[in-house]
C-alpha positions in Angstrom: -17.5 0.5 -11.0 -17.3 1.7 -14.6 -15.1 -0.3 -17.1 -12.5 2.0 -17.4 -11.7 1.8 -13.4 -12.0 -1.5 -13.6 -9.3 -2.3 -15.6 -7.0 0.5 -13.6 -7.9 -1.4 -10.7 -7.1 -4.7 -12.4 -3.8 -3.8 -13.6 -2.8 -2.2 -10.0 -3.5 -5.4 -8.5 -1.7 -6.8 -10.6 1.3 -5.3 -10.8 1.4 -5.5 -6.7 -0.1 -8.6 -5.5 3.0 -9.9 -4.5 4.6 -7.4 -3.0 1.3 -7.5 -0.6 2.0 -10.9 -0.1 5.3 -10.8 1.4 4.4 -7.3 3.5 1.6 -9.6 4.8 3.6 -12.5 5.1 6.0 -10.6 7.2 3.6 -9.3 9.7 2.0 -12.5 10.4 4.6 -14.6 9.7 1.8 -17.6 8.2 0.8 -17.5 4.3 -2.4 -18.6 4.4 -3.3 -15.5 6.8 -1.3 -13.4 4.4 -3.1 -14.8 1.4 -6.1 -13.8 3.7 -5.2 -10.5 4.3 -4.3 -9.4 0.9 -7.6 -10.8 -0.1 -9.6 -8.8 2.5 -7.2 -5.6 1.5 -8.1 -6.0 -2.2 -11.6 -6.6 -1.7 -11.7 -3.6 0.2 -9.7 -1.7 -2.6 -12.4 -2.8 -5.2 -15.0 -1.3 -3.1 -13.5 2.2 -2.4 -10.7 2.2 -5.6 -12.4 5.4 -7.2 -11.8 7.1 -3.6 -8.8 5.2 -3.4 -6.7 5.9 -6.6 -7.1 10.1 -6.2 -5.2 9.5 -3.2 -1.3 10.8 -3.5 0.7 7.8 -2.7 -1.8 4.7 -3.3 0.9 2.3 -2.4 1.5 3.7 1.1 -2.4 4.0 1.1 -3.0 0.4 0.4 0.0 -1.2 2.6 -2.0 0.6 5.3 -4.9 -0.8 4.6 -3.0 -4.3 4.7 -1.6 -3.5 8.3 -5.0 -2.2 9.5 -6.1 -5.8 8.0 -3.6 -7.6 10.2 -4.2 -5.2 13.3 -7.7 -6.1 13.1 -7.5 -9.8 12.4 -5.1 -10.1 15.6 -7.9 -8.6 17.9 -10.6 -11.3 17.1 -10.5 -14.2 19.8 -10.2 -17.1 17.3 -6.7 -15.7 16.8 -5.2 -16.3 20.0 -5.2 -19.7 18.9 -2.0 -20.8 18.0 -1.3 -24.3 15.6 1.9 -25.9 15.4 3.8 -26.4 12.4 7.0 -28.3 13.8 6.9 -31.6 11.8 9.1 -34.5 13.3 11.8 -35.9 11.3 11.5 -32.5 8.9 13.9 -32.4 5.6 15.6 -29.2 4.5 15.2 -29.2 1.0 17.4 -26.1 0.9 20.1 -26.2 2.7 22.8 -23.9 1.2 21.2 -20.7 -0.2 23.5 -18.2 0.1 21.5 -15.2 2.2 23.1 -12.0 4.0 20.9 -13.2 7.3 19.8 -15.9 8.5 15.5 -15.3 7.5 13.8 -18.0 9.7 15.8 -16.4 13.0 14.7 -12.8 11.8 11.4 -14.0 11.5 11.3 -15.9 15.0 12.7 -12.5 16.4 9.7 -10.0 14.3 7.2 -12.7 15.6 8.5 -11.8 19.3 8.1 -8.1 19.1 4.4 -6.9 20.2 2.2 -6.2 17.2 2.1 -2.6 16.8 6.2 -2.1 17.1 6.4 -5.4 14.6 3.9 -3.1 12.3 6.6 0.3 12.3 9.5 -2.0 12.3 7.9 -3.8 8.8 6.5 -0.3 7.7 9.7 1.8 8.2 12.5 -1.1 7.1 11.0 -3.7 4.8 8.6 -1.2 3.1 11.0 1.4 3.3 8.5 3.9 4.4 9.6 7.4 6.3 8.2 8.0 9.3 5.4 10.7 8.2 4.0 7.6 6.1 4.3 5.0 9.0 2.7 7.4 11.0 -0.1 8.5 8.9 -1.0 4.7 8.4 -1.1 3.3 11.6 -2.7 6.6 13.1 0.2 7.7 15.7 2.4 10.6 16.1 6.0 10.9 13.9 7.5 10.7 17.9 6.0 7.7 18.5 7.3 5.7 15.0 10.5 6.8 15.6 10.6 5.7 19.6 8.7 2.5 18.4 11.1 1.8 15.4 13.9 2.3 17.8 12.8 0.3 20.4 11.9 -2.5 17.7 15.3 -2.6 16.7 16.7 -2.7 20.1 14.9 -5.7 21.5 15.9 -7.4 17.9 19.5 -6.7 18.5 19.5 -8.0 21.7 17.3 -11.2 21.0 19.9 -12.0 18.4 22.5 -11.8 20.5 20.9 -13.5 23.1 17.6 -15.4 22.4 15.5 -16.8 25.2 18.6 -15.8 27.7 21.0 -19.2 25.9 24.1 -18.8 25.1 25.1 -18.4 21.6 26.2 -21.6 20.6 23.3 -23.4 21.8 21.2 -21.5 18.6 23.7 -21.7 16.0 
């Protein structure tokens, strides 16, 4: 990579590394797989970024790369593995922060959706992305975003209204 690219390259990073962290954080709902991803998505920038940057939108480019990351990473077999992270006796260290939404239910309820309509919902509402994008990157048709998006939001309406089939106030 000539110098000049380099320091494009550099400063695009830059200027987005975060932003690729919480889109990765989102689909996978675990940092240090985020941090993962966004490191396999940038090394894979650095190797195609002179291909990469003539491309129209490089940001919708790039977040695709990230989901294809994530897509790929939940096919290998070590990943099936699940770890706990419930820690007895745990403190909250926050407990009053103003939000709209509760974020750790949303969460819970993205991490229940199946992989693919978890990738549209994040694509087409966090990222803000229409559906000609969110098609183009995950390699489906605009019909099939917009019946996965809808179906997303659906089964996320109804798991907040009813989570695990308990009644509300047992998951206030």
């Amino acid at each position: 990579m000539r110098r000049a690219d380099e320091e494009e390259y550099r400063q695009f990073v830059a200027a987005r590394l975060e932003p690729l962290r919480r889109t990765a954080y989102l689909l996978c709902r675990d940092w240090h797989t985020a941090d993962d991803l966004v490191s396999i998505t940038i090394g894979k920038l650095y190797r195609h970024w002179r291909r990469v940057r003539a491309v129209e939108n490089v940001d919708a480019y790039v977040r695709g790369m990230l989901t294809n990351a994530w897509l790929d990473e939940r096919r290998r077999p070590w990943r099936r593995e699940r770890s706990v992270d419930e820690l007895p006796d745990e403190v909250d260290l926050h407990p009053a922060e103003p939000t709209l939404a509760d974020r750790e239910m949303l969460l819970d309820l993205l991490g229940q959706l199946p992989a693919r309509r978890r990738a549209v919902v994040v694509l087409r509402f966090y990222c803000d992305m229409s559906v000609e994008e969110t098609a183009g990157i995950l390699g489906i048709s605009n019909g099939t975003v917009k019946s996965q998006a809808a179906r997303g939001l659906d089964a996320l309406r109804a798991l907040a209204t009813n989570p695990a089939g308990r009644p509300r106030e047992e998951w206030a």
